[in-house]
MARPATOR-247031 format. One line per 10 residues: number of its first residue (from 1); their letters; for each residue y, z negated, x negated of C-alpha. Coordinates in nm, 4 decimals. Each point is the difference from the previous one (the first is absolute). Layout:
N
NUM	A	Y:Z:X ~ ...
END
This chain:
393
1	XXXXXXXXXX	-1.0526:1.0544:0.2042 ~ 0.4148:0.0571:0.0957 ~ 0.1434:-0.0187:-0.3752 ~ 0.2442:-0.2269:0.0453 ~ 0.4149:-0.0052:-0.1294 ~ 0.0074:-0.3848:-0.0628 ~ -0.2977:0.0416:-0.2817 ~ 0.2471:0.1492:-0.2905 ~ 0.2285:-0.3037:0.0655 ~ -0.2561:-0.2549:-0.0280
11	XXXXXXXXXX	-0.1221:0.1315:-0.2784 ~ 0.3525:-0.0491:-0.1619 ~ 0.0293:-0.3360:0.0969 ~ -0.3288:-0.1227:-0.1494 ~ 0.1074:0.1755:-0.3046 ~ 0.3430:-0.2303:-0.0214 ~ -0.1029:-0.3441:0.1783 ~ -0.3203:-0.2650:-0.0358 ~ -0.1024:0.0427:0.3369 ~ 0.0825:0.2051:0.2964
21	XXXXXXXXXX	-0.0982:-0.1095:0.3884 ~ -0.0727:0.2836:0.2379 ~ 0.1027:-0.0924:0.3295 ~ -0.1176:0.1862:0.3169 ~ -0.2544:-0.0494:0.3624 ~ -0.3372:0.0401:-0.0580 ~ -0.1415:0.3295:-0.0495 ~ 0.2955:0.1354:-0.0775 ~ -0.1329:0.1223:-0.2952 ~ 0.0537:-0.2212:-0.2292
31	XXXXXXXXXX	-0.3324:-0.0675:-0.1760 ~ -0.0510:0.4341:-0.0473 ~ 0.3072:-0.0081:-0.1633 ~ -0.0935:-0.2966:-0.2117 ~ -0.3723:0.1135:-0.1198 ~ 0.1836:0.3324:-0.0656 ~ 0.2435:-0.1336:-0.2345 ~ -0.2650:-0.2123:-0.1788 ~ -0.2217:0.2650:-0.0893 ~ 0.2081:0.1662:-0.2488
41	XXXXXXXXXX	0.2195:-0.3353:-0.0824 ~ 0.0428:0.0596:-0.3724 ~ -0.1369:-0.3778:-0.0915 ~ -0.2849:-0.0019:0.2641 ~ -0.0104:-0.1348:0.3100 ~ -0.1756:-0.3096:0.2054 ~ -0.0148:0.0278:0.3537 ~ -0.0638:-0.3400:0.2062 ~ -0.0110:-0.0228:0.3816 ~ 0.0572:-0.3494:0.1477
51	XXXXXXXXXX	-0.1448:0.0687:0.3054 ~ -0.3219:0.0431:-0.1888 ~ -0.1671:-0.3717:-0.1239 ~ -0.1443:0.1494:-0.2800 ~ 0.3559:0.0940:-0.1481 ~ 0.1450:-0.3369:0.1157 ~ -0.3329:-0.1645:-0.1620 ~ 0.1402:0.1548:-0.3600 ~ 0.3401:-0.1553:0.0366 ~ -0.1811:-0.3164:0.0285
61	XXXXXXXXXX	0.1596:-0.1037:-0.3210 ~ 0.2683:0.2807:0.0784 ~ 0.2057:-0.0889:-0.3700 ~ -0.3140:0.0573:-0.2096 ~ -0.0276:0.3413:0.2034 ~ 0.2919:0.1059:0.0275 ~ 0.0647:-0.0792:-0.3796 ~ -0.2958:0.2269:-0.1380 ~ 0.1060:0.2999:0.1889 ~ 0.2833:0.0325:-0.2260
71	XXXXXXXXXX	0.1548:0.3244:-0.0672 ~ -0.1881:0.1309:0.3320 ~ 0.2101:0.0276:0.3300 ~ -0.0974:-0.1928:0.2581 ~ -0.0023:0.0725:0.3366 ~ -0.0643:-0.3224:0.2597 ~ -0.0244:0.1352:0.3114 ~ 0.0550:-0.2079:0.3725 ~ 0.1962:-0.2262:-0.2424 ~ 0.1441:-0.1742:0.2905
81	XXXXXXXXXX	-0.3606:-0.1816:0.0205 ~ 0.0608:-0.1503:-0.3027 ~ 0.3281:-0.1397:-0.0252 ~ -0.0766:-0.2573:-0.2377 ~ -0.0713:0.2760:-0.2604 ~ 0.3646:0.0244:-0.0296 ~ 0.0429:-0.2571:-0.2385 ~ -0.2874:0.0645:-0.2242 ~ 0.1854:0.3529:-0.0685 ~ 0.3297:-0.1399:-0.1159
91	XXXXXXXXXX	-0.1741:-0.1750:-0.2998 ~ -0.2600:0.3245:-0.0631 ~ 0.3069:0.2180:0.0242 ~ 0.2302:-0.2434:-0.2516 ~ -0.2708:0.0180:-0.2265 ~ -0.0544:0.3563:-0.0084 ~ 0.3481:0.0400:-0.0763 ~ -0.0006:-0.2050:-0.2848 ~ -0.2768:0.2293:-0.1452 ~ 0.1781:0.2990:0.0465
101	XXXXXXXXXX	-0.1506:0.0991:0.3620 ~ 0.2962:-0.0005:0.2009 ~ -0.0531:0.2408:0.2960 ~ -0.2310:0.1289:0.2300 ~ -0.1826:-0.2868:-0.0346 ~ -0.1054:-0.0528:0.4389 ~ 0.0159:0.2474:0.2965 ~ -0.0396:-0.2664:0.2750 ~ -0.0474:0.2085:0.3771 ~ 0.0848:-0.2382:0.2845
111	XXXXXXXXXX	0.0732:0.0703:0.3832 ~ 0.2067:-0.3300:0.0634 ~ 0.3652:0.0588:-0.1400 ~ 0.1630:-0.3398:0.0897 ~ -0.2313:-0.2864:-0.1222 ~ -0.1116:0.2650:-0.2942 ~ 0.3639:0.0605:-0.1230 ~ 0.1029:-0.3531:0.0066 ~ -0.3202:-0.1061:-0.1728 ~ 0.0866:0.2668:-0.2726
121	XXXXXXXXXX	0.3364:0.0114:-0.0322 ~ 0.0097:-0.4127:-0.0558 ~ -0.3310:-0.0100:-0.2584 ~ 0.0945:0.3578:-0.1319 ~ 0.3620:0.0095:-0.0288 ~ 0.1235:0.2488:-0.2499 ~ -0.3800:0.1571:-0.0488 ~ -0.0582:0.1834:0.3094 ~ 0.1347:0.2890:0.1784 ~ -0.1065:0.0514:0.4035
131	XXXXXXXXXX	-0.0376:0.3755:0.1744 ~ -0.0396:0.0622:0.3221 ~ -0.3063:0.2866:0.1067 ~ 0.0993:0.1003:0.3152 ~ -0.2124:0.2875:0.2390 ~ -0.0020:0.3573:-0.0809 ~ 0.3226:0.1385:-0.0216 ~ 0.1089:0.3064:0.1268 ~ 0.0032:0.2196:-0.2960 ~ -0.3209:-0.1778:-0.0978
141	XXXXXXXXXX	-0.1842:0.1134:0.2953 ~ 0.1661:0.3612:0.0451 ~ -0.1406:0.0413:-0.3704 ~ -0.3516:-0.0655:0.1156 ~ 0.0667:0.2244:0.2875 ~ 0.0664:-0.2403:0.2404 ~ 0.2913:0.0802:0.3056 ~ 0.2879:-0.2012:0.0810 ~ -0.1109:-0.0662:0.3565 ~ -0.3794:-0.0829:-0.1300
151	XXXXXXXXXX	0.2434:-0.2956:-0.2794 ~ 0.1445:-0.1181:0.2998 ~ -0.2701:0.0236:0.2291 ~ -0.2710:-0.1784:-0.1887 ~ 0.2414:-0.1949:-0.2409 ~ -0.0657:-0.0854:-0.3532 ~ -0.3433:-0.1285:-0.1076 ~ -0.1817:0.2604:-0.1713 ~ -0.2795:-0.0718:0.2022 ~ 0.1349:0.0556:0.3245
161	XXXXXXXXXX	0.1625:0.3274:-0.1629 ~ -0.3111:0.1717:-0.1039 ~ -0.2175:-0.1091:0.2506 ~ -0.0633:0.2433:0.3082 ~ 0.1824:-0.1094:0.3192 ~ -0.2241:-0.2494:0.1462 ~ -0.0886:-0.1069:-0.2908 ~ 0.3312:-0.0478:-0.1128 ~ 0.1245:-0.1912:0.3705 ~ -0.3624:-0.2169:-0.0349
171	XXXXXXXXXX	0.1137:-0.0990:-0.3748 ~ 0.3167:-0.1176:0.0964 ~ -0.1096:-0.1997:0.2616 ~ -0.2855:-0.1708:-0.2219 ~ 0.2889:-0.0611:-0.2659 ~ 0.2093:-0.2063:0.2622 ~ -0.3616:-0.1541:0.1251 ~ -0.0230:-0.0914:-0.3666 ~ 0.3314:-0.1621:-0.0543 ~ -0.0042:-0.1872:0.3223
181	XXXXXXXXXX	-0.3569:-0.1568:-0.0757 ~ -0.0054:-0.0693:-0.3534 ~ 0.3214:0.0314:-0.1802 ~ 0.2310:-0.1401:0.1817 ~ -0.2332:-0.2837:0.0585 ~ -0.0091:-0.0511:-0.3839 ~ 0.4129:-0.0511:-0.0241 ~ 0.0512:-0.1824:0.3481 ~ -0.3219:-0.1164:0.1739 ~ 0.1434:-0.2031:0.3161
191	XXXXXXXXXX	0.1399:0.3688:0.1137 ~ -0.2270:0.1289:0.2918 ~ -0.1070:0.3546:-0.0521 ~ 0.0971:0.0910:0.3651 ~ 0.3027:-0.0993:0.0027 ~ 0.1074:0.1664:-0.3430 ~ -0.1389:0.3225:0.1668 ~ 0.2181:-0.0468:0.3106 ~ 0.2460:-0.0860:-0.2381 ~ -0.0115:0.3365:-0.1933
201	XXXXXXXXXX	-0.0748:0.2602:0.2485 ~ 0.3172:-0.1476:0.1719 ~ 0.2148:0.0833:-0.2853 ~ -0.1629:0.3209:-0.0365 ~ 0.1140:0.0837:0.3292 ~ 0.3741:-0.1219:-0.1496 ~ -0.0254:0.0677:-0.3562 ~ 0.3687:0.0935:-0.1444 ~ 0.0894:-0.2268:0.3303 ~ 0.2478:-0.3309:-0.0875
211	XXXXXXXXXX	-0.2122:-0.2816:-0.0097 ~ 0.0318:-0.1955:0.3096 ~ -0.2312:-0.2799:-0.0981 ~ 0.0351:-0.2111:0.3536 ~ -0.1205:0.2658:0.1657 ~ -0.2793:0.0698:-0.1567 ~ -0.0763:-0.3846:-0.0050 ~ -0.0045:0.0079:0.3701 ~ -0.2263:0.3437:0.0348 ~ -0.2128:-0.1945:-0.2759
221	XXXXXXXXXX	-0.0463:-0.3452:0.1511 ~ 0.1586:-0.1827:-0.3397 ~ 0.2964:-0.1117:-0.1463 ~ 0.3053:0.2164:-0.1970 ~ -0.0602:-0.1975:-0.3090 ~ -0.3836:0.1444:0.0122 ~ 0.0957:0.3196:0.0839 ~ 0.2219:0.0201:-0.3012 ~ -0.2837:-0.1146:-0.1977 ~ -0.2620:0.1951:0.1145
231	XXXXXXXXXX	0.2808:0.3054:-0.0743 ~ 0.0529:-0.1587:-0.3450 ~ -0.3731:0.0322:-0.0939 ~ -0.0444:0.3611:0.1199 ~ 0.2910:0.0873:-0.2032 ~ -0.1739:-0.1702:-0.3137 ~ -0.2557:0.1539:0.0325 ~ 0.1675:0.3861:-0.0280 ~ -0.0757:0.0329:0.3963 ~ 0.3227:-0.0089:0.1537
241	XXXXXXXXXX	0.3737:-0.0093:-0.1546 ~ 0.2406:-0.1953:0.1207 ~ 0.3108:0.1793:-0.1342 ~ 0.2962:-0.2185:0.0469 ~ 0.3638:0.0671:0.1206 ~ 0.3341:0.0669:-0.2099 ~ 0.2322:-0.2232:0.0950 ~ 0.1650:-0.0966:-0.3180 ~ 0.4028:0.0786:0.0180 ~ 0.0242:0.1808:0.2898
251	XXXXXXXXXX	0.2747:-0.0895:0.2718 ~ -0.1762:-0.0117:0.2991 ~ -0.2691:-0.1437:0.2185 ~ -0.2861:0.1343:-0.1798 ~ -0.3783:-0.0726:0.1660 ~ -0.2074:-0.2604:-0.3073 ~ -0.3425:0.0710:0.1599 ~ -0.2342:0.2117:-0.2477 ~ -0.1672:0.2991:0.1422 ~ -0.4020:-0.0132:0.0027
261	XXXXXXXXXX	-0.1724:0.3457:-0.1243 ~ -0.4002:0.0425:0.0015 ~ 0.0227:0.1317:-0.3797 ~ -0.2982:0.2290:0.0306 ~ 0.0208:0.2589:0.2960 ~ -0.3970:0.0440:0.0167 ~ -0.0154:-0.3573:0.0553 ~ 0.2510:-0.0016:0.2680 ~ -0.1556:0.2956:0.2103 ~ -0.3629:-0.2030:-0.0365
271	XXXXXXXXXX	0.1352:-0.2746:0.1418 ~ 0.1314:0.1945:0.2772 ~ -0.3258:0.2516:0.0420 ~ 0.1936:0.2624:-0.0710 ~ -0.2670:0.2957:-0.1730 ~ 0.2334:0.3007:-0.0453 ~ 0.3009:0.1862:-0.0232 ~ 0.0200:0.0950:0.3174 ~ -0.0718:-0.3300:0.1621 ~ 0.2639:-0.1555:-0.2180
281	XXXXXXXXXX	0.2748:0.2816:0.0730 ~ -0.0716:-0.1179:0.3706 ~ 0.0032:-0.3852:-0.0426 ~ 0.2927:-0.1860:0.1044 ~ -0.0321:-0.1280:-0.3688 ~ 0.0164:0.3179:-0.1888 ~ 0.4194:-0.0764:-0.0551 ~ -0.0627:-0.3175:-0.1997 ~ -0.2896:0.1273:-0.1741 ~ 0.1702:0.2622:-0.1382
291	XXXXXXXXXX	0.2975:-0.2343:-0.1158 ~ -0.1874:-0.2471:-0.1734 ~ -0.2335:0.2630:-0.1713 ~ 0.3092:0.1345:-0.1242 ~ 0.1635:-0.3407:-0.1188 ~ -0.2877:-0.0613:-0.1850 ~ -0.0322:0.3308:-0.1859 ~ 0.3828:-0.0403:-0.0726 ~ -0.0177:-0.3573:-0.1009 ~ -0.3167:0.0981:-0.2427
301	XXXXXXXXXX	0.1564:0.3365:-0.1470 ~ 0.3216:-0.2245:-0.1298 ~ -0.2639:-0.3113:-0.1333 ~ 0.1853:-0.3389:-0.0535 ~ 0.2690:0.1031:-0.2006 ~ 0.1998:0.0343:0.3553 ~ -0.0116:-0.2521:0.2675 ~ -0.0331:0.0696:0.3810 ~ 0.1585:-0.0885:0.2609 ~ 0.0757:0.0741:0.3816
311	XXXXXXXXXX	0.3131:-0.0135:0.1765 ~ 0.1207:-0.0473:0.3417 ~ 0.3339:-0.1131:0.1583 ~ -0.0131:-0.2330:0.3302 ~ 0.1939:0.3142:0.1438 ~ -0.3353:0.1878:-0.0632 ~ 0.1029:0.2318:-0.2848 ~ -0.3078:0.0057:-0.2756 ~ -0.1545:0.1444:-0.2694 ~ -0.4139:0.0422:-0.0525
321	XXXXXXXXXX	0.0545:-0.0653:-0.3477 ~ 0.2640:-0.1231:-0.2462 ~ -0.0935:-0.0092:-0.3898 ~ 0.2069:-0.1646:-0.2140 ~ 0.0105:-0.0441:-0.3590 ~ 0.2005:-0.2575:-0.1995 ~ 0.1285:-0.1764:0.2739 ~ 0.1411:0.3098:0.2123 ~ -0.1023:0.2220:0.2801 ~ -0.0539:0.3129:-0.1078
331	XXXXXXXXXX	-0.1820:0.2649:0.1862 ~ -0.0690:-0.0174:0.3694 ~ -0.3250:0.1353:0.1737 ~ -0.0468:0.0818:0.4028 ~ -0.3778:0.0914:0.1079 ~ 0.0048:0.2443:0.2445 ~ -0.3210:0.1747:0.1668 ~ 0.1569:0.2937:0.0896 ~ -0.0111:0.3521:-0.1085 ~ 0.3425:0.0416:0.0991
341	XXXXXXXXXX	0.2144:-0.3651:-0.1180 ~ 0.3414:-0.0581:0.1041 ~ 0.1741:-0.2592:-0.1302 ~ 0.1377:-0.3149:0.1676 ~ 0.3475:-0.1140:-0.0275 ~ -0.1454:-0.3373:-0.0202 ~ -0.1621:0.1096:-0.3312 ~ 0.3323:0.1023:-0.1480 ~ 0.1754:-0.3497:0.0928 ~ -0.2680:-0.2073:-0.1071
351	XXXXXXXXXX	-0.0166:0.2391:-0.3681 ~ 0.4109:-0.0576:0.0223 ~ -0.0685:-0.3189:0.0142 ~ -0.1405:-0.0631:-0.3293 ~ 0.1899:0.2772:-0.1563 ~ -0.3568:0.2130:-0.0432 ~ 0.1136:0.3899:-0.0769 ~ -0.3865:0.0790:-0.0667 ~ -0.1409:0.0566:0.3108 ~ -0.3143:0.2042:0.1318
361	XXXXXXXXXX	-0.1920:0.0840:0.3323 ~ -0.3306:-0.0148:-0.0635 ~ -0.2136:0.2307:0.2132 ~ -0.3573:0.1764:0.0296 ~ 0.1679:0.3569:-0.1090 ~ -0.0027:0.1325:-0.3553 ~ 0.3930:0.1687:0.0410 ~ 0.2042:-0.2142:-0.1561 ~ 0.4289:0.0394:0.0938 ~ 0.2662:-0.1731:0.0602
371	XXXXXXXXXX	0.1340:-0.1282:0.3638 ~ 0.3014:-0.2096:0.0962 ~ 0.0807:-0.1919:-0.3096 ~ -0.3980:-0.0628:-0.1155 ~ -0.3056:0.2085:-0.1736 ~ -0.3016:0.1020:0.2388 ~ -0.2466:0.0187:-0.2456 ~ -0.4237:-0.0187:0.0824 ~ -0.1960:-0.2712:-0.0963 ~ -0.1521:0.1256:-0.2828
381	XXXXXXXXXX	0.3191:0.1451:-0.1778 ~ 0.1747:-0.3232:0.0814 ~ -0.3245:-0.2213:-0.1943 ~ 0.0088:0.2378:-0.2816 ~ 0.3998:-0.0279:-0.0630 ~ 0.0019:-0.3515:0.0453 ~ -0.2568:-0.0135:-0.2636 ~ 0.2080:0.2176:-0.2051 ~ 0.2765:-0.2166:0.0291 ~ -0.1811:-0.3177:-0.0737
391	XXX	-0.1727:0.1031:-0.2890 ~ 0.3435:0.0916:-0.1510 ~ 0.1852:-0.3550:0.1165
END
């Protein structure tokens, strides 16, 4: 088992709210974490799986239930299978309450953010906090002894991280097997398996690309509108971000079209056979890769207290990543593959732009110094300051 960062933080938000929803794909990890926590929950613990008939079978009369397990946490895992069960948890938790038993009341583990937050947050409101459980971060894997290039490599499932190598490449591939044939079925059933495939091995070819949704209509055989839904659900379900642009206040043509990453690099390199290091340094998608593992391990080291954001100026000036936090651009991020970055002067008119003074080169080197205006920094200093720096905010 990867001990995971995210663990002390749930544990603080059961301790102040009724209910807490873990978000995150399947097999993410979710469930360990979970089962580990309920062990030594101070109140006891109660551990259903709704994929499992017999747990479903005891929330047949899911108030009665739900009522005796008072003080005990909990946990309703696969939620998302249940949606209905909402409801019956804003009168159990109310009740509760009244009796003294205000939090850490449910742990509910779902893999389907939209329709799960908007169930929640409108039969919930003001009981329930939601955290994300993204893959293995960085420091999380270098403390089980686990490279950089084997994070990005193999991505973030724990699975695919401690498996051997074909293990780890066959894993991956059942995992998108298994969301293609019976997930994804369960949330939109008139989508053909094939064509979601096509679909997402295309963008893994692109990911961090502008998304051009005509074209990939045309390559596809569909329409944009189905595109952009078919992109929609991926993104639901934690497989791909669609991270949109900044255009708010600035004075210039600014591009509106979001940029498309594959969130989980392992994921992306399955879909694209790629089995190692080497074959990956040598793929015409290694550039990409690199840039959206790197968003992603940015975008999870500063959690949701910061927004983010790309930016790019119809002249073609850009930045990877913008963050912003109450309403303003404030720290600029370029990807860069190279052991030796340079800077653009694109980067610095597009950072000018939005008045950003924080600005970094991300890059696979550990040296971090300054060039032309910006910080160089390595991808693992740059997750652990930003983490730093949110923690504080």
């Amino acid at each position: 088992m990867i001990p995971r960062l995210v663990a002390a933080e749930l544990r603080r938000r059961l301790a102040a709210t009724s209910a807490v929803v873990l978000l995150g794909p399947r097999q993410i990890g979710k469930t360990t974490l979970a089962r580990d926590l309920a062990d030594d929950w101070p109140t006891g613990a109660t551990y259903l799986d709704l994929e499992r008939p017999a747990d479903v079978r005891r929330l047949s009369d899911a108030d009665a239930y739900l009522r005796g397990q008072s003080p005990r946490l909990v946990v309703l895992d696969e939620v998302q299978r249940l949606p209905a069960i909402t409801e019956t948890l804003r009168g159990v938790i109310d009740d509760n309450r009244r009796t003294g038993f205000r939090n850490g009341q449910f742990l509910l583990l779902g893999s389907a953010s939209l329709d799960l937050m908007k169930l929640s947050s409108e039969s919930l409101a003001g009981r329930i906090s939601f955290l994300e459980l993204s893959g293995v971060n960085v420091d999380e894997a270098a403390s089980s002894g686990i490279g950089m290039d084997d994070r990005w490599v193999r991505g973030g499932f724990p699975d695919a991280l401690l498996a051997s190598d074909d293990d780890s490449l066959r894993w991956r591939q059942d995992l998108i097997r298994s969301y293609l044939e019976r997930d994804i079925p369960m949330f939109a059933p008139r989508i053909p398996a094939e064509t979601l495939r096509r679909l997402w091995t295309m963008l893994a070819h692109s990911s961090g690309g502008q998304l051009n949704a005509s074209k990939l209509a045309a390559g596809l055989g569909v329409t944009s509108p189905t595109v952009t839904r078919y992109i929609d659900l991926l993104a639901d379900l934690a497989l791909v971000r669609s991270l949109p642009a900044w255009h708010t206040n600035v004075g210039k043509r600014v591009t509106k079209a979001p940029k498309v990453h594959v969130r989980d690099s392992g994921l992306l390199h399955a879909l694209l056979d790629i089995d190692s290091l080497d074959m990956l340094l040598g793929h015409p998608a290694a550039g990409a890769s690199y840039e959206s593992f790197a968003v992603e391990c940015v975008i999870d080291a500063v959690g949701d207290r910061w927004q983010p954001y790309h930016y790019r100026t119809a002249r073609g000036d850009e930045l990877d990543l913008v963050l912003v936090r109450g309403g303003r651009p404030q720290i600029a991020v370029e990807v860069k593959r190279s052991t030796a970055p340079h800077v653009s002067a694109g980067f610095h008119r597009a950072a000018d732009d939005l008045a950003i003074s924080e600005r970094y080169v991300v890059y696979p080197g550990d040296d971090t110094y300054p060039m032309s205006g910006c910080t160089v920094i390595g991808l693992r200093a740059l997750v652990r300051s930003l983490r730093e720096i949110s923690a504080r905010a």
